[in-house]
C-alpha positions in Angstrom: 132.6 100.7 111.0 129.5 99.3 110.8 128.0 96.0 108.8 125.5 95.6 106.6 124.2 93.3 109.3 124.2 96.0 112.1 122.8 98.1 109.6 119.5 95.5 109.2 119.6 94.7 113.3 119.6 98.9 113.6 116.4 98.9 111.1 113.9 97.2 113.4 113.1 95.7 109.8 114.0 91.8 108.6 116.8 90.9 105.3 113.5 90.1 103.5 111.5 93.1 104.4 114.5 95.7 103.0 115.0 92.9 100.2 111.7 93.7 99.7 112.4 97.4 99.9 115.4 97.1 97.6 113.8 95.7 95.0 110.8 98.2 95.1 113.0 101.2 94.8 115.5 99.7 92.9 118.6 100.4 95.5 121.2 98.7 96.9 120.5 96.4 100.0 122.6 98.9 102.0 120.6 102.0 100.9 116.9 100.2 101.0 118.1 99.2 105.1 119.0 103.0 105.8 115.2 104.6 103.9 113.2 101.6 106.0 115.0 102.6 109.2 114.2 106.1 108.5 110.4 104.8 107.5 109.9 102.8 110.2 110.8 104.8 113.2 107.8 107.9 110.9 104.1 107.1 111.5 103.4 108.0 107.9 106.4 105.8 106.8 105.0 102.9 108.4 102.0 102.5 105.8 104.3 103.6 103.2 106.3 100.3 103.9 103.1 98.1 103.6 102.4 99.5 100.7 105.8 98.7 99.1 105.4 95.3 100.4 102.3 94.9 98.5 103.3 96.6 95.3 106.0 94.0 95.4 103.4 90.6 95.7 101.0 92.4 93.4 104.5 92.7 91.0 105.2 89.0 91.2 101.7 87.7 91.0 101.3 89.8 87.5 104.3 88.1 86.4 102.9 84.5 87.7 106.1 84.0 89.8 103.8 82.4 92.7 106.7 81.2 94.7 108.1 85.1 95.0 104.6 86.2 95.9 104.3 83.6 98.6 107.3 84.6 100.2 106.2 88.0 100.1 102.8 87.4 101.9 105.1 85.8 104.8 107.1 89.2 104.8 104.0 91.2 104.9 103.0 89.4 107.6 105.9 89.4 109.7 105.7 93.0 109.2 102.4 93.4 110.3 102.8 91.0 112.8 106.0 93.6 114.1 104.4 96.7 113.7 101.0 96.7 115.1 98.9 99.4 115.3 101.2 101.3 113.1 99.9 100.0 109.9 96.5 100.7 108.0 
């Protein structure tokens, strides 16, 4: 059986980036890991992540939580930083 943990290390993606993914969509950590494997490994899913990524900062900077929106620069960034070439 697997983990949630071989679940994330399966994803390519980090516990933030599916947090991040999780929250967006409103789904269970578990669920959010299995849609950004799927996105991840599709060209057109790739941008779709970013894009979640940024609704999210946009999300917490309208709601002045500047901590949450810092933290979600750095995961934005990682992800870039991952996926090159892949994003827009």
């Amino acid at each position: 059986m697997l983990t949630y943990e071989d679940c994330v290390g399966l994803s390519e993606l980090t516990d933030a980036e599916i947090e991040a993914i999780a929250q967006h969509e409103h789904l269970p950590e578990i669920i959010a890991a299995e849609l950004g494997n799927y996105l991840v490994h599709d060209a057109a899913g790739v941008p779709m992540l970013k894009r979640i990524i940024l609704d999210d900062i946009q999300i917490a900077e309208h709601r002045n939580d500047k901590h949450k929106a810092l933290q979600l620069k750095l995961v934005l960034k990682h992800f870039i930083d991952t996926h090159p070439g892949k994003t827009c």
